[in-house]
C-alpha positions as CSV (number, residue, x, y, z in Angstrom):
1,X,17.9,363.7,54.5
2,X,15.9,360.6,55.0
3,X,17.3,357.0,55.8
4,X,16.5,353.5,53.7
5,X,17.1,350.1,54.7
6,X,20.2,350.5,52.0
7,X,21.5,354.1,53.5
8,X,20.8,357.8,53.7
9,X,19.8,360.3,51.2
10,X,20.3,363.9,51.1
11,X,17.7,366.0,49.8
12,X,17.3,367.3,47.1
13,X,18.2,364.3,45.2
14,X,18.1,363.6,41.8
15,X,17.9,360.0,41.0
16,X,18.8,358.7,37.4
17,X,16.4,355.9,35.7
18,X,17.2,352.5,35.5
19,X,14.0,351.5,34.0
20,X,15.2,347.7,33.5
21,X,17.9,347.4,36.1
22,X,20.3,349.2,34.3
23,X,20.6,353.2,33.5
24,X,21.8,353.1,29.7
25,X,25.5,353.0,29.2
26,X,26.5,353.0,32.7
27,X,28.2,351.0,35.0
28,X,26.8,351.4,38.8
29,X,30.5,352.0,40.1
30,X,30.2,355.1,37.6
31,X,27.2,355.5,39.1
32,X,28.3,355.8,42.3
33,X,31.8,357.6,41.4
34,X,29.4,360.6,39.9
35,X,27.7,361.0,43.3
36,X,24.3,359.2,42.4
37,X,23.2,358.0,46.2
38,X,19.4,356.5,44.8
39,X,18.2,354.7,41.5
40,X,14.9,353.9,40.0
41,X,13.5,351.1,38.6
42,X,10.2,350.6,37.2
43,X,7.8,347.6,38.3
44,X,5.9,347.9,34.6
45,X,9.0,347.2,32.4
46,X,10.8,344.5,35.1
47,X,7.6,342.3,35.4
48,X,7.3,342.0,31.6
49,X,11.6,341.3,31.7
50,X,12.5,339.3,33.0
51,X,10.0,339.0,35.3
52,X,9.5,339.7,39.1
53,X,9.8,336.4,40.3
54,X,13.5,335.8,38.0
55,X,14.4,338.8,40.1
56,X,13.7,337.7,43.4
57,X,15.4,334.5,42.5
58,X,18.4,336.2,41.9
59,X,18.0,337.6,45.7
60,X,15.9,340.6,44.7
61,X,16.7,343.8,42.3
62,X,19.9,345.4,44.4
63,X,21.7,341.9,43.9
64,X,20.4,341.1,40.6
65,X,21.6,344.8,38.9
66,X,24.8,345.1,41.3
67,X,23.8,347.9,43.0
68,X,24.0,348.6,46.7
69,X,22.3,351.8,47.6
70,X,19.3,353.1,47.9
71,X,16.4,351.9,45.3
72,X,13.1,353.0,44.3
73,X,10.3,351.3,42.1
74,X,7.9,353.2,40.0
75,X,4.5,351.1,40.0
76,X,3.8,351.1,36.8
77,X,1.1,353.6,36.4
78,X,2.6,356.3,33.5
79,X,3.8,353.1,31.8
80,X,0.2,351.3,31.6
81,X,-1.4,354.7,31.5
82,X,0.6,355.7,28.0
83,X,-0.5,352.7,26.1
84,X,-3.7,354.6,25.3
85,X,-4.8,352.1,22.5
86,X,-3.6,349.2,24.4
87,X,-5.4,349.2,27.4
88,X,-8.5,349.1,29.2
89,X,-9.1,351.0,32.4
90,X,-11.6,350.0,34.8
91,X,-12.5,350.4,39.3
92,X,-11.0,346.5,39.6
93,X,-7.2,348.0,37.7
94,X,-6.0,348.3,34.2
95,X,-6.0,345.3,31.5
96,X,-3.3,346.2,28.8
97,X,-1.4,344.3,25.7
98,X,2.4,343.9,26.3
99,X,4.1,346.5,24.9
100,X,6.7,343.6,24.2
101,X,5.1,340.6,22.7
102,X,1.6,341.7,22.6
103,X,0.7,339.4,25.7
104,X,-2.9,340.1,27.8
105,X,-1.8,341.3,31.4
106,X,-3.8,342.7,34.1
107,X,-2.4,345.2,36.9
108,X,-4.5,346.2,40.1
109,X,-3.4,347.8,43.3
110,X,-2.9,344.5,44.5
111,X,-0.7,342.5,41.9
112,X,1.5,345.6,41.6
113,X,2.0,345.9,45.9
114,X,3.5,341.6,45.1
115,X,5.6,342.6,42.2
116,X,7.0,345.6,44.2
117,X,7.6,343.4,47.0
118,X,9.0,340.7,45.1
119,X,11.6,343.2,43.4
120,X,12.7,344.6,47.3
121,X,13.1,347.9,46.5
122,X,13.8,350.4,49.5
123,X,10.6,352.8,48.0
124,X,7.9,351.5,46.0
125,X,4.8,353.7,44.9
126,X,1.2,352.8,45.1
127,X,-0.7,352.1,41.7
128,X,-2.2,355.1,40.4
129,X,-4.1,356.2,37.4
130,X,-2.1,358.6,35.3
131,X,-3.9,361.1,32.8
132,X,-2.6,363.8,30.3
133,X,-1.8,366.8,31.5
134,X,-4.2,369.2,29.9
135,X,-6.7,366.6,31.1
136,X,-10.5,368.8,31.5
137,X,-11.8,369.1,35.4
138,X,-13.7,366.3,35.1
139,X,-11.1,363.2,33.8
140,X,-8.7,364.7,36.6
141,X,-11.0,364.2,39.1
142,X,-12.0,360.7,38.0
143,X,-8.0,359.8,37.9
144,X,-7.5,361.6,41.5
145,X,-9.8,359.9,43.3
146,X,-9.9,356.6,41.9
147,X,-6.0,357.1,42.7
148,X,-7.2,357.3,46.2
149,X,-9.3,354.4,46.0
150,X,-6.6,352.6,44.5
151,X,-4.0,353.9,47.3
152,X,-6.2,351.8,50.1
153,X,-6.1,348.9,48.3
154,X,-2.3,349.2,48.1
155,X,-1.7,350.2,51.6
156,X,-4.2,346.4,52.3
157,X,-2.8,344.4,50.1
158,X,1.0,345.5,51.5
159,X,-0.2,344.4,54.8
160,X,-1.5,341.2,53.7
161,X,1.9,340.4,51.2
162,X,3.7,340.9,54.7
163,X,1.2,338.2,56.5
164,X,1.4,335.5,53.5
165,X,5.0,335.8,53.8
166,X,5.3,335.3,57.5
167,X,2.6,331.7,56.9
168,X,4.7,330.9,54.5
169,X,7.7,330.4,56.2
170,X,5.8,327.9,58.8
171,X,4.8,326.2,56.2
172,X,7.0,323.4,54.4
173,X,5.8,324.1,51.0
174,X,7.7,325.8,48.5
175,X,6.7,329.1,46.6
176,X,4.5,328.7,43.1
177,X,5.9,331.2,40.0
178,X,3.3,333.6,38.7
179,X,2.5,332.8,35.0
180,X,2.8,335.1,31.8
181,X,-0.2,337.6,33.1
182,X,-0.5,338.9,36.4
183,X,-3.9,338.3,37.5
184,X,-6.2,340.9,39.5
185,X,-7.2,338.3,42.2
186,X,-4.7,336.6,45.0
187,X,-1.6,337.8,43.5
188,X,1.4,335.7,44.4
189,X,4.4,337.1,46.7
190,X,7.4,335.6,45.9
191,X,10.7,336.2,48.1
192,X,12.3,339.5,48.8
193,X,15.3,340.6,50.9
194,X,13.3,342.9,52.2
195,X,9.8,342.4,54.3
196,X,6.7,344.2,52.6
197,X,6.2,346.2,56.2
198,X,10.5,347.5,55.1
199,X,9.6,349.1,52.3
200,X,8.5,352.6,52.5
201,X,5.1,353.1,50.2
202,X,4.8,356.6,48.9
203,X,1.2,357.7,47.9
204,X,0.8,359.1,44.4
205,X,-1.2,363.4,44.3
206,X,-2.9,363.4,41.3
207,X,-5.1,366.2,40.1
208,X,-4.0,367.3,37.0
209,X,-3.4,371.1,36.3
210,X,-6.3,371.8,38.6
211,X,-5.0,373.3,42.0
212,X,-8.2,372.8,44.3
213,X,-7.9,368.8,43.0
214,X,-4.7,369.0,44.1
215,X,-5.1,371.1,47.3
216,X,-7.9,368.0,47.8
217,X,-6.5,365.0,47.1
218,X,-3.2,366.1,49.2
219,X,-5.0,367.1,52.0
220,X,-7.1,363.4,52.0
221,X,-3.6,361.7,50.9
222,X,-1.8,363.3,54.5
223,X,-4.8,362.3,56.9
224,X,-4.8,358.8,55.6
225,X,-1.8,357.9,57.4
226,X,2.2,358.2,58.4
227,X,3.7,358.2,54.8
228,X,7.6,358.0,54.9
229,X,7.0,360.6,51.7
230,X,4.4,361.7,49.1
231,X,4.7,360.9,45.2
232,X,3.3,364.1,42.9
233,X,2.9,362.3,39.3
234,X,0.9,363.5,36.7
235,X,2.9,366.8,35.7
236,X,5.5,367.1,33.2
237,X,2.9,365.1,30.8
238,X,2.5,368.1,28.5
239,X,1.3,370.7,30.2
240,X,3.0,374.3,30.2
241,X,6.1,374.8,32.7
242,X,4.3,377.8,34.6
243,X,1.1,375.5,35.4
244,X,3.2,372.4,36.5
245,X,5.5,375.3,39.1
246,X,2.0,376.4,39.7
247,X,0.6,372.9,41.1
248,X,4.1,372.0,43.2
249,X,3.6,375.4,45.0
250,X,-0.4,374.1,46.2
251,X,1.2,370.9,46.7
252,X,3.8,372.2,48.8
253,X,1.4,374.0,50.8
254,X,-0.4,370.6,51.8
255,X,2.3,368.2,52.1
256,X,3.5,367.9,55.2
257,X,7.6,369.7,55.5
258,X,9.2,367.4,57.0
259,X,8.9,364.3,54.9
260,X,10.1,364.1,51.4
261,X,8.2,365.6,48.3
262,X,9.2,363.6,45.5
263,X,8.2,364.9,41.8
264,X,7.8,362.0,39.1
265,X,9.5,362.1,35.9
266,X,10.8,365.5,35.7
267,X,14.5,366.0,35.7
268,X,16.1,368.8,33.4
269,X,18.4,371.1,35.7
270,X,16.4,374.1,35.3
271,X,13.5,372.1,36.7
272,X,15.0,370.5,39.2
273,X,16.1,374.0,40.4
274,X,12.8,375.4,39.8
275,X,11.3,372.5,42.0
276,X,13.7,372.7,44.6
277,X,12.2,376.4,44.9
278,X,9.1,374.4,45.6
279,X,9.8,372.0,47.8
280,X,10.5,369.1,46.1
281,X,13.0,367.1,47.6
282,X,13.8,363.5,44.8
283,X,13.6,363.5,41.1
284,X,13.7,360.9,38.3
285,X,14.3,361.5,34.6
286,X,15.4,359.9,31.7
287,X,16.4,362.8,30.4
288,X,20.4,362.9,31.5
289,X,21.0,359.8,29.6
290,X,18.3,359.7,26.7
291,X,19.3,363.3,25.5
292,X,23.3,362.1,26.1
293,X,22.6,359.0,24.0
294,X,20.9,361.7,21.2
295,X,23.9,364.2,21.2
296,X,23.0,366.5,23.6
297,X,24.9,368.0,26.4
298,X,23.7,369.8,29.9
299,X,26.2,372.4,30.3
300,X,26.0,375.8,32.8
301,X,25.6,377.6,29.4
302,X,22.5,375.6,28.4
303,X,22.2,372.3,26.5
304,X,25.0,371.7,23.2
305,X,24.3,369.3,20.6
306,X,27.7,367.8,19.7
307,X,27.1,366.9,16.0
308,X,27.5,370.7,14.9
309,X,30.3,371.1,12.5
310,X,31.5,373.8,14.4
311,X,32.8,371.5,17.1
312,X,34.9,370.0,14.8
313,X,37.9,371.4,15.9
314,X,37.6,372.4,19.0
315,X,39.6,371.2,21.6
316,X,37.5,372.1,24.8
317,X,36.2,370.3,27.3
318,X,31.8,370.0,27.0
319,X,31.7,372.7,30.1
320,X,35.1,373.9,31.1
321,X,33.7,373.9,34.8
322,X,32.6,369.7,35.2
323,X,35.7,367.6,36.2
324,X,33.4,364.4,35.2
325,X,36.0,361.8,33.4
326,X,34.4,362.9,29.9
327,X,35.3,366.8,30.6
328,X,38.7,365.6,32.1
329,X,39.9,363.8,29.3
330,X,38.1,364.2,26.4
331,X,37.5,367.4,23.9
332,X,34.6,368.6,21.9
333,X,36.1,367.4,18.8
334,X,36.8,364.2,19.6
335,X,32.7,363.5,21.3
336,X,31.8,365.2,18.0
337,X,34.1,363.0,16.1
338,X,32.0,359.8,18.2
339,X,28.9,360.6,17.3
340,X,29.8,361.6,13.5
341,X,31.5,358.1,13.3
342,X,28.3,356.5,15.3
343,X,31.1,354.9,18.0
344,X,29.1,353.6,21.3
345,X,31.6,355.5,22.9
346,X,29.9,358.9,22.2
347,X,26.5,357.9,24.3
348,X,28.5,356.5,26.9
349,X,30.5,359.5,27.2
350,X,28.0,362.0,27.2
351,X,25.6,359.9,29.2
352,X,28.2,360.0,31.9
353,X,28.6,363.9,31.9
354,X,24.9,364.3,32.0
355,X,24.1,362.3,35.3
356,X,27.6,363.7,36.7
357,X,26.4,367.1,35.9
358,X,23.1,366.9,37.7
359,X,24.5,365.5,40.5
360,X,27.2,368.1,40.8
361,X,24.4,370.7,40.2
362,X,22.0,368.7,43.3
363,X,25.0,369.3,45.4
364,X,25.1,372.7,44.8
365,X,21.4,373.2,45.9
366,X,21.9,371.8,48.5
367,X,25.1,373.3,49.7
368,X,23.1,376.8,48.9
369,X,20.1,375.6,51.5
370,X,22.3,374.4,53.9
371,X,24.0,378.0,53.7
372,X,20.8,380.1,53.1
373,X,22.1,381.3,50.1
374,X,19.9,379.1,47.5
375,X,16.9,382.2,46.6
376,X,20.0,384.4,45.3
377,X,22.6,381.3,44.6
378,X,19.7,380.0,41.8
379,X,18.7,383.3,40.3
380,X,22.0,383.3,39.3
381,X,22.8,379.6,38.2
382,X,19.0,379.8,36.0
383,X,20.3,383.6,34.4
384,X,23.1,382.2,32.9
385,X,21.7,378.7,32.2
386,X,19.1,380.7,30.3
387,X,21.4,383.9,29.1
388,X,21.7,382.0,25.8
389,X,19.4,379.9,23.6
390,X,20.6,376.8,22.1
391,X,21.7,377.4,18.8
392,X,24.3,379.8,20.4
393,X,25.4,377.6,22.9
394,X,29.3,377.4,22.3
């Protein structure tokens, strides 16, 4: 467990993606009636809309989206990073075309730390340079370190965002809005509900598939400072399952125990099992709600796409063992019948028994560490999960 200026989290945590204030479909008192105790939002997406400062206005991002727990913000970095044709990467940041309205921005350590401040999030990452998995030795070293380099300048211009605010408030003068790009050079700080020096800044391990650029970059990440908790990004960017379990075990070796190990991006139940083996302790995925929106339901039996004809008639629940509000009231038929019909009541639905099933399933980790039962507890869970491939799925 670990504590945020909006409440306590228990580890392992799963944390659903509200990429633009809002996870897809849902409600935050869903949210919160499922069991979610932390969201995520991403810095990339809000500064283009509707912009960090609107949000601030509004009395920061809890306020603005309706949602008082815990909150984290992603910097950015996979976002920038995946406009490959868009963008140009160099030591000062990362120039890239709006993904929106084809408008010229610029992100650097620094302009992201003042849009992370301004959106008040409990957790915000540092800026970090993101490559493809299957990146060669030499492109994940460049990325790692220059993630490093990048981390100081974060953990600098945090400090300073925490000082301009403080002169600021002796000062009669109001507060100037950024424009339409963020520039690389004295990026503005607008209000937040919370000070800079609140927030808790998580460094980013990067390294690729490459475990002694891992087993480096960790080890230079811990010395650096106290961090409240360590970011590991770069996996799940398509390289093979075994290598990515292979990198959180030299990871895990680094890191130090007792603070939390949080794995970017990655968020299907049989890796967040896998990962809790590992030591991970958050997660973030779009995957719950994107594959609910496209048909698909987790279930203990494995994942079931609802549009088969064979559901058409049958009148059970998605997984006979979720009491979510979709499995209590609603039968396969009629989520098939949604979809067939292309209702917006079929994403919603099975959106909601997707996040309500991974939080059900992080509770049962956690109840089988707290017992000391979780080795044998997760063979078990991950035999079944896997005892049947898809197309069989009932």
């Amino acid at each position: 467990m670990f504590t945020t200026p909006h409440g306590a989290v228990e580890t392992p945590a799963f944390m659903p993606v509200g990429t633009l204030a809002t996870v897809k479909a849902l409600d935050p008192r869903e949210l919160c009636d499922a069991g979610v105790q932390m969201l995520l939002a991403n810095a990339y997406h809000l500064h283009l809309r509707p912009g960090e400062e609107t949000v601030s206005q509004m009395g920061g991002l809890h306020r603005f989206m309706g949602w008082d727990g815990p909150l984290l913000t992603d910097s950015g970095g996979f976002q920038v990073f995946s406009l490959a044709t868009l963008r140009t990467v160099t030591e000062e940041g990362v120039e890239f075309q709006s993904h929106v309205d084809g408008s010229r921005h610029i992100f650097t350590p620094e302009s992201v730390m003042a849009i992370e401040h301004a959106l008040g999030a409990d957790i915000i990452m540092q800026f970090d340079h993101v490559v493809p998995g299957q990146s060669d030795l030499a492109v994940a070293r460049e990325a790692s370190e220059r993630s490093i380099r990048w981390l100081e300048r974060c953990v600098k211009a945090r400090e300073e965002n925490g000082e301009r605010k403080e002169t600021r408030g002796n000062e009669s003068g109001g507060q100037s809005a950024s424009g339409s790009e963020t520039h690389n050079s004295q990026p503005t700080t607008h209000a937040s509900p919370l000070d800079s020096r609140d927030q808790a800044l998580f460094p980013i391990v990067q390294g690729g598939i490459h475990p002694t650029l891992r087993r480096a970059a960790a080890g230079v990440i811990r010395d650096m400072g106290d961090w409240s908790g360590y970011g590991i990004g770069g996996l799940s960017v398509g390289e093979a399952k075994p290598a990515m379990y292979e990198i959180l075990e030299v990871v895990n070796d680094v890191l130090p125990p007792d603070r939390p190990h949080y794995l970017m991006g990655v968020g299907f139940p049989e890796d967040l099992i896998e990962g809790a083996r590992r030591g991970v302790d958050l997660f973030d995925c779009v995957a719950p709600t994107r594959m609910g929106r496209n048909g698909t339901a987790f279930t203990r039996d494995g994942r079931l796409n609802v549009r088969r004809a064979e559901l058409r008639t049958d009148a059970r629940p998605l997984d006979e063992g979720c009491d979510c509000a979709t499995c209590a009231r609603f039968s396969r038929a009629y989520i098939r019948h949604l979809f067939v019909a292309d209702e917006m009541l079929g994403p919603r639905l099975l959106s909601l028994h997707n996040v309500h099933f991974v939080m059900t399933l992080m509770r049962a980790v956690r109840g089988a560490i707290r017992e000391g039962t979780f080795a044998a507890w997760s063979h078990g869970w991950l035999e079944r999960y896997h005892s049947r491939p898809v197309s069989q799925v009932p």
